[in-house]
TIZA-266914 format. One record per residue (C-alpha): x, y, z; residue in three letters. Coordinates in steps of 0.1 Angstrom, whole numbers, padded with zeros to 4 digits, always signed. Layout:
<sites>
XYZala
...
</sites>
This chain:
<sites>
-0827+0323+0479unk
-0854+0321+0506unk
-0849+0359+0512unk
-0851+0368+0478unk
-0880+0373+0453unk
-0863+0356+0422unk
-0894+0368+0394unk
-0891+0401+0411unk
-0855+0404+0407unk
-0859+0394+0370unk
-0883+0419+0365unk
-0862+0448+0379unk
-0835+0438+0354unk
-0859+0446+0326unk
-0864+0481+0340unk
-0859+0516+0321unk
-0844+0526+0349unk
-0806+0520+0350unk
-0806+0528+0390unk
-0829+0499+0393unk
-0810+0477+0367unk
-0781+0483+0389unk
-0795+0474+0421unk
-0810+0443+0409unk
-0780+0434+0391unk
-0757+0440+0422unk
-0777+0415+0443unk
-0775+0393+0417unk
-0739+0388+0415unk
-0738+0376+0450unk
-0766+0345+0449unk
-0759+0338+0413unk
-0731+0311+0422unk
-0754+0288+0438unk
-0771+0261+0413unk
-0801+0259+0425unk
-0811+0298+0428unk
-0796+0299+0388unk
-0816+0272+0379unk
-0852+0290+0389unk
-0831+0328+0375unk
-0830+0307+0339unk
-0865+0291+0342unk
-0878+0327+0352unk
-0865+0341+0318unk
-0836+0362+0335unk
-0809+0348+0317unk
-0821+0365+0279unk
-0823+0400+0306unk
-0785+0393+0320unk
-0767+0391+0281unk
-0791+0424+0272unk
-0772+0443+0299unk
-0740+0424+0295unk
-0744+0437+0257unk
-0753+0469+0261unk
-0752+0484+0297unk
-0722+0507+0308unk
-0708+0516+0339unk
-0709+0498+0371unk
-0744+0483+0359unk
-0720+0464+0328unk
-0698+0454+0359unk
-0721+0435+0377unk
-0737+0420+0345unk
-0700+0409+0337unk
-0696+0395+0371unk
-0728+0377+0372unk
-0724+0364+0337unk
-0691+0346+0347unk
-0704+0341+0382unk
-0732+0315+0358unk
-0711+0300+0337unk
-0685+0286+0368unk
-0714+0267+0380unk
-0717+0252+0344unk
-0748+0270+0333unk
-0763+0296+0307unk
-0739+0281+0282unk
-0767+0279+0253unk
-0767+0322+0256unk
-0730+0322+0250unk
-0726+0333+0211unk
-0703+0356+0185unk
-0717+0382+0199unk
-0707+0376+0235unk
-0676+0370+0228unk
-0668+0402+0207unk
-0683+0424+0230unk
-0662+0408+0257unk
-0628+0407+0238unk
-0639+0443+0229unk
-0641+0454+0266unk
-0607+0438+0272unk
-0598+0457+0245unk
-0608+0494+0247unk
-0621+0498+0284unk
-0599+0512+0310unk
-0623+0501+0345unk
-0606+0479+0364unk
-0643+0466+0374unk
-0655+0454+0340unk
-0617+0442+0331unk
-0619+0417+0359unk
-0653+0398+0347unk
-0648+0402+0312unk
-0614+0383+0314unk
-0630+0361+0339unk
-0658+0349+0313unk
-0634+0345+0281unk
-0613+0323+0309unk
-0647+0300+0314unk
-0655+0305+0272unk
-0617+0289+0265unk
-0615+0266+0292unk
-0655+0248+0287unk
-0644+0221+0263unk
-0620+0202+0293unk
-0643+0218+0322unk
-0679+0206+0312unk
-0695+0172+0321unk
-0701+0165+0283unk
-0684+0173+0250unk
-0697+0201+0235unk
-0708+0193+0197unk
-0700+0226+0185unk
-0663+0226+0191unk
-0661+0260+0167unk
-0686+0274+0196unk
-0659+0278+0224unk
-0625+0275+0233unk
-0595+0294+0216unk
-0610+0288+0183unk
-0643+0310+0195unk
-0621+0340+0199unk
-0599+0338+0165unk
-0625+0356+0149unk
-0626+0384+0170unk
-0590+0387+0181unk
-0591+0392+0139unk
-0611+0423+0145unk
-0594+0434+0179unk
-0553+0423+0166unk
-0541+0438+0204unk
-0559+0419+0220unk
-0531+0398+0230unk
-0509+0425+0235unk
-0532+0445+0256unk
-0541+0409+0277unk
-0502+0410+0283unk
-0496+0446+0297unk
-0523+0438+0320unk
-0499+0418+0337unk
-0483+0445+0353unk
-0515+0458+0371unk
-0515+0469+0404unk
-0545+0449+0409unk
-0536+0416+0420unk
-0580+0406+0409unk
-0573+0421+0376unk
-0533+0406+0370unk
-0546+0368+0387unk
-0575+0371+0358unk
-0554+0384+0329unk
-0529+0356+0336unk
-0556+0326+0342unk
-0569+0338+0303unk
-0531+0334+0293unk
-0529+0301+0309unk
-0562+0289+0289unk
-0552+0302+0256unk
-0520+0285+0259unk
-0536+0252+0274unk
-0559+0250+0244unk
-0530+0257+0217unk
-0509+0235+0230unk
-0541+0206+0232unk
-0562+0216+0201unk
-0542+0232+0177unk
-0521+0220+0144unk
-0482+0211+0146unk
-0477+0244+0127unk
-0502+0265+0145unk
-0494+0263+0187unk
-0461+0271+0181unk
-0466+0303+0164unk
-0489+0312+0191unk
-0468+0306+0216unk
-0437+0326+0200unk
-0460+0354+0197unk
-0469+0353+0238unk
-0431+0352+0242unk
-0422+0388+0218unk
-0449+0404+0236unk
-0433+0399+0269unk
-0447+0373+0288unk
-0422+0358+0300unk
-0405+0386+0316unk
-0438+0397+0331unk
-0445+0366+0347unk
-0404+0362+0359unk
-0417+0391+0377unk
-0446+0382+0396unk
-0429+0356+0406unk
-0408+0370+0425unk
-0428+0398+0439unk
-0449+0395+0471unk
-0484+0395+0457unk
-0479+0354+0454unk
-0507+0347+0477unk
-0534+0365+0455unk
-0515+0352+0422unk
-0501+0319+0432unk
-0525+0295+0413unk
-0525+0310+0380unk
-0487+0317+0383unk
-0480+0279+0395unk
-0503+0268+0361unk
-0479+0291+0341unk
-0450+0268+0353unk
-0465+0238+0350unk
-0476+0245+0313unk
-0441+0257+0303unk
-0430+0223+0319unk
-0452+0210+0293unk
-0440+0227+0263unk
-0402+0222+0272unk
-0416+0187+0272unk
-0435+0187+0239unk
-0403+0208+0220unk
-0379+0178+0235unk
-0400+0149+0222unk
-0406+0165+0187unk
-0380+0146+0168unk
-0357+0168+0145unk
-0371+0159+0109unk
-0344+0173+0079unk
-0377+0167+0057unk
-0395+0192+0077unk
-0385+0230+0058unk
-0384+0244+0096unk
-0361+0219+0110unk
-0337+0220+0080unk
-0336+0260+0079unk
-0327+0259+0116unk
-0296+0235+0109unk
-0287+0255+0080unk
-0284+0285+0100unk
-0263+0273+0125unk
-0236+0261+0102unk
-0241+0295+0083unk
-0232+0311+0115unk
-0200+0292+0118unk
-0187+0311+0093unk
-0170+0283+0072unk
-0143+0296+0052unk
-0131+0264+0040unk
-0142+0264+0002unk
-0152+0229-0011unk
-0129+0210-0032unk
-0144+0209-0070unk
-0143+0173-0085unk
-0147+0163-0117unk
-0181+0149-0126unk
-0179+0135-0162unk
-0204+0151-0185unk
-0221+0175-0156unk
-0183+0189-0156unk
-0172+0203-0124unk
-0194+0194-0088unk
-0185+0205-0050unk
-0177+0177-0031unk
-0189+0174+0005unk
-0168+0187+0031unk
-0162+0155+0052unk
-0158+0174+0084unk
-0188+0200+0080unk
-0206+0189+0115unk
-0184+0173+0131unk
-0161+0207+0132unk
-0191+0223+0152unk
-0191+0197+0177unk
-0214+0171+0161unk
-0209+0131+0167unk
-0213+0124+0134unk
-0224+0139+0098unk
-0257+0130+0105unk
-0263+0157+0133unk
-0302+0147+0130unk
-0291+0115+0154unk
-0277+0137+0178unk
-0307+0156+0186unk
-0326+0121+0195unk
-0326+0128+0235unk
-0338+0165+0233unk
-0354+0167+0202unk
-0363+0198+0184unk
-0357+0220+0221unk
-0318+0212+0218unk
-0320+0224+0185unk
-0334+0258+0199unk
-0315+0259+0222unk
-0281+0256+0199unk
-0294+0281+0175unk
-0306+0308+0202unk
-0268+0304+0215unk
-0250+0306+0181unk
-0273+0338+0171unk
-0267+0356+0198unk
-0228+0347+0204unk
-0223+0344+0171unk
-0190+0363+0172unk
-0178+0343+0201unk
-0187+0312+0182unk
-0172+0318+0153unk
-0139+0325+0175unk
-0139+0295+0191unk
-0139+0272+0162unk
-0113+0292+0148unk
-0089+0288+0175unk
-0100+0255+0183unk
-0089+0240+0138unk
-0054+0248+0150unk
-0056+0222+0178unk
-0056+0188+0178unk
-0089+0168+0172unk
-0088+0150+0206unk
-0080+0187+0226unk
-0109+0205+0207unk
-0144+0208+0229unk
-0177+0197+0211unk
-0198+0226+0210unk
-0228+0216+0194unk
-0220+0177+0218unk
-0221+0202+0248unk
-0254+0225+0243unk
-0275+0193+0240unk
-0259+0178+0270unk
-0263+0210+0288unk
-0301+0207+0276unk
-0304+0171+0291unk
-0289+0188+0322unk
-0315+0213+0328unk
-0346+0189+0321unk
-0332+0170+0347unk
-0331+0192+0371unk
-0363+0215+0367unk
-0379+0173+0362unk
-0398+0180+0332unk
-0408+0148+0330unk
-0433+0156+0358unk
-0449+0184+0339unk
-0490+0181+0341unk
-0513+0207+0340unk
-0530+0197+0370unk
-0496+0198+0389unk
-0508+0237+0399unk
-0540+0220+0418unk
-0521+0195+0431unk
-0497+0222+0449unk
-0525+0246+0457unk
-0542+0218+0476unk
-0514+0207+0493unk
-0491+0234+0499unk
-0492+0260+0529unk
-0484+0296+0519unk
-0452+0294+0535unk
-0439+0270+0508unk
-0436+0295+0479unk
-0399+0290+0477unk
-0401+0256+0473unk
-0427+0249+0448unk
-0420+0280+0427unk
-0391+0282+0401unk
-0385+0318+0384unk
-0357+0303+0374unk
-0371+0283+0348unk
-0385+0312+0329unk
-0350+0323+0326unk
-0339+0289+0301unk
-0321+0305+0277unk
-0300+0322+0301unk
-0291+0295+0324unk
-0282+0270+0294unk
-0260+0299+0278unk
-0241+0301+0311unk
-0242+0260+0314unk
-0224+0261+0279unk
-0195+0288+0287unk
-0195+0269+0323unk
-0188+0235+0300unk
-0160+0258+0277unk
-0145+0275+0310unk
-0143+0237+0326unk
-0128+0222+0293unk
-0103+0246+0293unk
-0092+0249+0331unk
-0090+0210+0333unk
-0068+0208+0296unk
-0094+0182+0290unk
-0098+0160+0260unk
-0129+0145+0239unk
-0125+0112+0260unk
-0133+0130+0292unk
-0158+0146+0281unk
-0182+0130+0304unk
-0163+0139+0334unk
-0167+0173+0324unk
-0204+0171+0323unk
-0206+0157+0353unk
-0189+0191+0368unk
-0211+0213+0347unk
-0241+0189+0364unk
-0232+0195+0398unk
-0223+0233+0392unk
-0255+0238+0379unk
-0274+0218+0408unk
-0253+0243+0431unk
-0261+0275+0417unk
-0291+0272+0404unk
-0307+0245+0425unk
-0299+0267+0457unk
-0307+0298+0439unk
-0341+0315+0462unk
-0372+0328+0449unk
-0360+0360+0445unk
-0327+0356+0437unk
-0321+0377+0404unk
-0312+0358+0371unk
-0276+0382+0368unk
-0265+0371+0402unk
-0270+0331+0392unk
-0254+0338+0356unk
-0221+0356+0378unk
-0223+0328+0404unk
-0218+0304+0377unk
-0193+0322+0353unk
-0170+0327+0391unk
-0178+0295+0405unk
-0139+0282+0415unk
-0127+0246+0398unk
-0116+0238+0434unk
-0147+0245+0454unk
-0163+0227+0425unk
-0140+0193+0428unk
-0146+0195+0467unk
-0187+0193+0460unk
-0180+0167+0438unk
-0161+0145+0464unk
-0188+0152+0488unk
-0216+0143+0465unk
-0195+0112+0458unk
-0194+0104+0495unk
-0229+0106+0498unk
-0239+0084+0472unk
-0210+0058+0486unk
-0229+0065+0522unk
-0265+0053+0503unk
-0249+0023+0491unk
-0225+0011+0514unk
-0234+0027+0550unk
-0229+0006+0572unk
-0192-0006+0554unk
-0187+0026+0552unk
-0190+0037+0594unk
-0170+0009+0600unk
-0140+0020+0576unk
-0144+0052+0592unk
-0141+0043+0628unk
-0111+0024+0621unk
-0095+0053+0598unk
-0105+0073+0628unk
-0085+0052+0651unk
-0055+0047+0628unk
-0057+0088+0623unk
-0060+0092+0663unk
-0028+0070+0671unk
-0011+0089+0641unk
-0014+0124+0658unk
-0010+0108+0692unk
+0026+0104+0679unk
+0033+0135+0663unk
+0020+0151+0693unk
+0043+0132+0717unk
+0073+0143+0692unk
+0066+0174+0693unk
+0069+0170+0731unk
+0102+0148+0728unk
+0114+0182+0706unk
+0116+0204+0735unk
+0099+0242+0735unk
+0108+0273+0752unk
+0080+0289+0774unk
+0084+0327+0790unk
+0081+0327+0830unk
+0050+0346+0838unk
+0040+0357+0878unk
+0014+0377+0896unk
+0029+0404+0904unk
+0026+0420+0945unk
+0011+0450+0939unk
-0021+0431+0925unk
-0031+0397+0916unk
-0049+0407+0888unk
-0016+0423+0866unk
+0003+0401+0845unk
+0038+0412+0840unk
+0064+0391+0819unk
+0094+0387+0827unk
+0113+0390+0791unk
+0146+0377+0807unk
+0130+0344+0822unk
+0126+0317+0797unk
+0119+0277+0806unk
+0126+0254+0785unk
+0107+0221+0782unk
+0122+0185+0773unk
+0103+0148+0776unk
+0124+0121+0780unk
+0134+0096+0759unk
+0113+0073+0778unk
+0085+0090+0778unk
+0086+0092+0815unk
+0096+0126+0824unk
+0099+0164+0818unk
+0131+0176+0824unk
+0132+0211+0825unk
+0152+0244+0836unk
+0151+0279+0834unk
+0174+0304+0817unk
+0179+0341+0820unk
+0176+0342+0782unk
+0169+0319+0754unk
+0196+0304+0734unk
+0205+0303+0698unk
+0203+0265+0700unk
+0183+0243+0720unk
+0202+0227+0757unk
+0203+0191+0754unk
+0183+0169+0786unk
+0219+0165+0806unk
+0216+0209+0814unk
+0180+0204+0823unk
+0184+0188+0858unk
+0147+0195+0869unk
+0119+0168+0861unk
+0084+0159+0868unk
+0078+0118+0871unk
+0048+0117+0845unk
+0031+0089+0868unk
+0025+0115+0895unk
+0000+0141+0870unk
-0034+0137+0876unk
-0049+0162+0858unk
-0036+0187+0832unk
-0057+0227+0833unk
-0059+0250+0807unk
-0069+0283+0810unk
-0079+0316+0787unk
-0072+0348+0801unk
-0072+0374+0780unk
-0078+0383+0740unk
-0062+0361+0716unk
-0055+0364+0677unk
-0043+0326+0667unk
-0012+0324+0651unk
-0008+0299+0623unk
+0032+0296+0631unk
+0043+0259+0643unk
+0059+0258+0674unk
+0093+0254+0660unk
+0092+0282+0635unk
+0079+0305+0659unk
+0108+0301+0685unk
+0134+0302+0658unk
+0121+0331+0638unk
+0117+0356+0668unk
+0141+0354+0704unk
+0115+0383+0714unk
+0078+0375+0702unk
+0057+0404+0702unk
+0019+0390+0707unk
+0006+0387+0741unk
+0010+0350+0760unk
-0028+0348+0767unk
-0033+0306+0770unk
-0019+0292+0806unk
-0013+0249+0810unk
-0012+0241+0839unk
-0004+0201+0854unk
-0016+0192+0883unk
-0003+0164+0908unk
+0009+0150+0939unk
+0041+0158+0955unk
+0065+0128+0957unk
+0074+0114+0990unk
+0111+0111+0988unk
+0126+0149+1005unk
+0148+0147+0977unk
+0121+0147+0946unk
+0101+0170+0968unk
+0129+0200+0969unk
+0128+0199+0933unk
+0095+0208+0931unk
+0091+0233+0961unk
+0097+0268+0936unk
+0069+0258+0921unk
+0040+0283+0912unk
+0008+0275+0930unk
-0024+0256+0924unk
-0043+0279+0903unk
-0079+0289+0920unk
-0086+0324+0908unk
-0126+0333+0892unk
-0114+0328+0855unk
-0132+0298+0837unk
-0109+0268+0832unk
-0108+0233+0814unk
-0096+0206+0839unk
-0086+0175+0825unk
-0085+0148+0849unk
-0064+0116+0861unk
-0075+0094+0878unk
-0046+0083+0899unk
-0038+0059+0928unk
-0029+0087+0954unk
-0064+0102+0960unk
-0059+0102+0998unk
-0032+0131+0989unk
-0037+0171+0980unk
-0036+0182+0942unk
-0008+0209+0937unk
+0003+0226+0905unk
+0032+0208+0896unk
+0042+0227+0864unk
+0027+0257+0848unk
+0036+0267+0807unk
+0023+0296+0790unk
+0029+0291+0749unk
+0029+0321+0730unk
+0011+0304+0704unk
-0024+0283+0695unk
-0005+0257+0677unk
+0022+0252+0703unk
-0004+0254+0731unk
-0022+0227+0707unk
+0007+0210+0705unk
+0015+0206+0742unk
-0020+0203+0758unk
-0030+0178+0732unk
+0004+0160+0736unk
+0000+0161+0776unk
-0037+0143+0775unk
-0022+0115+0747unk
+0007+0112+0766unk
-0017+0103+0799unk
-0037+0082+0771unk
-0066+0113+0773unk
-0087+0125+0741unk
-0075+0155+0724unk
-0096+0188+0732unk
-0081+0209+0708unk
-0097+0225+0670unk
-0062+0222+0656unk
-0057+0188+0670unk
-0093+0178+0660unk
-0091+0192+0627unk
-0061+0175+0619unk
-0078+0141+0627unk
-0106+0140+0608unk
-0082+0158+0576unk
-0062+0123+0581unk
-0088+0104+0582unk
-0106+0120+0555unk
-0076+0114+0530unk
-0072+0078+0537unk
-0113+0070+0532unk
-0106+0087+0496unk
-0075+0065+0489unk
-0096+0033+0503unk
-0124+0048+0478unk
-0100+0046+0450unk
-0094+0010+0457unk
-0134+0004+0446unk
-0138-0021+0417unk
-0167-0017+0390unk
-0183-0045+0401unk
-0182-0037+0435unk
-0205-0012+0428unk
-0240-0023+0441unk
-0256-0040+0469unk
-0248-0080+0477unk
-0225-0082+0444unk
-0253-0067+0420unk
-0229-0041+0398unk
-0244-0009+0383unk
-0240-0005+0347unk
-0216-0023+0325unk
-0182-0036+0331unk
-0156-0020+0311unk
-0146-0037+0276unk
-0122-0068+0277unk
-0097-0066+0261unk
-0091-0093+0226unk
-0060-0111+0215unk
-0050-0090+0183unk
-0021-0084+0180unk
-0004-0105+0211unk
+0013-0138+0202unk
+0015-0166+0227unk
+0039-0155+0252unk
+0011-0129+0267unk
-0029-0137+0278unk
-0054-0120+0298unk
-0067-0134+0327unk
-0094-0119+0354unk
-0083-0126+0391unk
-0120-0114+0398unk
-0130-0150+0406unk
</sites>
């Protein structure tokens, strides 16, 4: 301010001279937002100077003044010099002008106009004087206004598109606060036909949100509000709205059913009521005004914008549904309000506050866009018309009935936290409605036992770890067994060398075969090899070769070339095919010391040497008694298959009392385990429920003594 000649500057305003006007007005807009240079503009008479040209000046000369103008009234000043005429001129300019320039600050200063009653220090005493009410009378004369305010939103500049919307946001904050019952809702209806829903939807999920992310976060947070003000509006029959809604959705049921004519004395023949006129579209009772009490007049909306535009599909499924009985038929109308509840929950209405978008401004980083904005919950209507066929699709699959009605909500609940809750920013509205519509019952019932164990591991962690480790254990010594049977079973394995010419080529020999026994005892592998595998297995008296299992140390296994897994069980796979086809590619390999008796030492003398070549290997080692003697190879295998090299690797360590290394072997454990923590889970009382004894919810009913006589009672074993 220092550097500028304030009286000067007000004096060049006044000029004839629009290239001086300009000038003066362009420095203007850049020291006008500081307080103290507007206080000495105003005492030097500049403000009366600043409305002429904002009235009446054109060109880049009308876009400073614009600028300037709103530039003043941020800082809370010049308010007295904002009149009818301002305002008409500025709606005007909205209206008709096509510079992007003087768009910007005349939206800019309608924004400060609408939004001065909750902005100033004090309460203005002309409430008629500003807000939404100020520019009723010359949105009257300019009637696209709001339609024109719209299109804007699909600007190319982000200034221009941030401004339009922020004027959007007040004209809805100030319905929504000032105006009648009747009036806001009208309004806000007529922002909806002109497309503001879809524009936003779209900016949204554009890449401009850094430029447009506080007036787009205020959108959200004010349709949080008015999902909240439609739910707590109580359906009133009295009012003529509320009662022409209703009648249009049973209209749209298409009731064929003509009402029975009764005799009335002297007013001769009445209609009687059709006892089952709500309650056939899914309604509690015949009062359906009580079972909008939770949502309010939004699950009315809701139910009607469904039935109007699936009326056909509606009217269907109530036809096929008077054939069935009562108990099998799904409560449509039940359903859309629950479906309602369901979607309040999860976008947390309940939060919604205007001042939420500050909140998130201030506090979030521009990398949390995804997190903080929801698209998704411009797209209501949608998602609660795919909820509802979700809720049909469900009731159908499971052949539910009316009394599991809530179990089929709770689906529908988690489905929807799925879809739409892991839905991202920019994930398009078609592709949730599909994922929904597709989204398999068995996937869905696996969520649901995960969510479950989740909410178990909240409540009962530490019980829970415990019950695991000893599941874990019991599921360990399980497969230990069936691992060791398999072993006790017998398997045939191909002989495989190095051939001479190089040590690198693997040949088979397809007319070797060695066939693989453990003992009884559990003490040794007898074993032998045959020219050619039999149709049937050789018992353990033709198998005169053995390895003393307390002479292993260490058991290898080794990956040497590509490998497709085979699904086949070792049994199968020998019986199916003498001849397998895919390529032995997995080597086992036990190592050990030599016995000292000549006799036990001949036996083992053929054997294949201790494998030392670059390839990488697992060794799995024992510790063992003998370490003052060399580790040979006592026995090498090569199974033609992952489960039967599963079977016998994993069988070898248990057998030495080793951990399994296997993914089959592994998986297989924890599916055991698994299984019996659901069927402990099922063992869970009602009252068990909470923390030290303190059950959620209520116990279920006891039951009463009518119709038992005296040979039967009821007792509770609970104590």
């Amino acid at each position: 301010m220092d550097s500028i000649n304030v009286s000067e500057l007000v004096e060049r305003l006044g000029s004839d001279e629009d290239a001086v006007r300009k000038m003066a007005v362009f420095k203007l807009q850049s020291n006008i937002g500081d307080p103290s240079f507007a206080d000495v503009f105003i005492l030097e008479g500049g403000l009366t100077k600043l409305r002429y040209l904002v009235l009446h000046a054109t060109g880049n000369t009308l876009a400073y003044s614009l600028t300037s103008f709103s530039r003043l009234l941020e800082v809370d000043k010049g308010w007295d010099f904002v009149n009818q005429n301002i305002v008409e001129r500025v709606v005007e300019l909205v209206v008709t002008h096509p510079l992007v320039n003087i768009l910007r600050g005349a939206m800019s200063i309608l924004v400060y106009i609408v939004s001065h009653p909750y902005t100033a220090a004090n309460r203005i005493s002309q409430p008629d004087s500003f807000g939404f009410r100020a520019l009723k009378p010359a949105i009257a004369v300019h009637p696209q206004f709001l339609e024109m305010l719209v299109s804007r939103l699909s600007s190319a500049d982000h200034a221009l598109c941030a401004n339009a919307l922020q004027l959007i946001n007040s004209l809805m904050r100030e319905a929504i606060t000032n105006d009648s019952e009747a009036d806001w809702p009208k309004f806000i209806k007529r922002l909806q036909d002109l497309g503001v829903i879809e524009a936003v939807y779209g900016l949204m999920q554009s890449t401009a949100l850094q430029d447009l992310s506080p007036p787009l976060l205020e959108f959200q947070a004010l349709t949080k509000v008015l999902l909240r003000k439609w739910r707590d509006l109580p359906v009133d029959l009295e009012r003529q709205d509320h009662r022409r809604a209703l009648k249009s959705i049973h209209a749209a049921s298409n009731s064929e059913k003509p009402a029975t004519p009764v005799e009335n004395g002297d007013d001769g023949v009445k209609k009687r009521h059709n006892p089952e006129k709500w309650r056939r579209l899914g309604f509690e009772t015949e009062t359906p005004a009580l079972d909008f009490k939770d949502v309010g007049y939004l699950g009315m909306m809701n139910l009607m914008n469904y039935v109007k535009k699936n009326e056909d599909r509606f009217q269907k499924q109530l036809m096929e549904q008077s054939t069935m009985p009562k108990e099998q038929r799904c409560p449509i109308a039940r359903a859309s309000l629950a479906v309602t509840a369901i979607l309040l929950q999860h976008f947390e209405v309940d939060k919604a506050d205007v001042d939420d978008a500050k909140f998130h401004i201030a506090f979030e980083s521009n990398t949390g866009f995804d997190r903080i904005f929801k698209p998704l919950l411009l797209q209501w209507s949608v998602l609660h018309t795919a909820g509802l066929h979700a809720f049909f699709r469900l009731w159908q699959s499971t052949s539910a009935e009316i009394e599991d009605f809530f179990k089929v909500l709770d689906l529908v609940r988690i489905l929807l936290e799925a879809v739409v809750g892991g839905a991202t920013r920019t994930k398009e509205v078609q592709e949730v409605e599909s994922e929904i519509a597709e989204y398999e019952l068995s996937r869905l019932r696996q969520l649901q036992m995960e969510l479950l164990e989740l909410t178990y591991e909240d409540t009962w962690g530490q019980h829970l770890r415990q019950i695991k480790d000893e599941l874990s254990h019991e599921a360990l010594q399980f497969v230990r067994e069936q691992r060791i049977r398999c072993l006790l079973a017998g398997a045939w394995f191909p002989n495989i060398a190095k051939s001479d010419a190089d040590a690198n080529d693997i040949s088979v020999h397809t007319n070797a075969f060695r066939y693989v026994k453990l003992s009884h005892n559990r003490r040794y592998l007898h074993y032998s090899d045959f020219d050619m595998r039999g149709d049937t297995d050789p018992p353990l008296d033709l198998l005169p070769q053995k390895l003393d299992l307390t002479t292993v140390t260490s058991v290898t296994s080794n990956v040497t070339a590509s490998h497709t897994a085979s699904a086949s069980s070792s049994t199968s796979t020998l019986k199916t095919s003498q001849h397998p086809t895919s390529t032995t590619t997995t080597k086992i390999t036990i190592h050990g010391h030599l016995p000292s008796s000549p006799q036990d030492t001949s036996s083992h003398s053929h054997k294949t040497p201790s494998h030392n070549d670059s390839t990488s290997h697992n060794i799995h080692n024992r510790k063992h008694s003998h370490h003052h003697q060399k580790e040979v190879a006592l026995l090498v295998l090569h199974p033609q298959t992952q489960t039967l090299a599963s079977e016998w690797l994993d069988g070898l360590l248990l057998l030495l009392n080793q951990q399994p290394i296997t993914n089959e072997t592994n998986k297989l454990i924890n599916m055991i385990r698994d299984y019996g923590f659901k069927i402990r889970l099922l063992n869970v009382r009602f009252d068990e429920m909470g923390v030290g004894g303190a059950g959620i919810g209520e116990g279920p009913e006891m039951p009463g003594r009518e119709g038992v006589d005296e040979d039967f009672w009821y007792d509770d074993f609970s104590g």
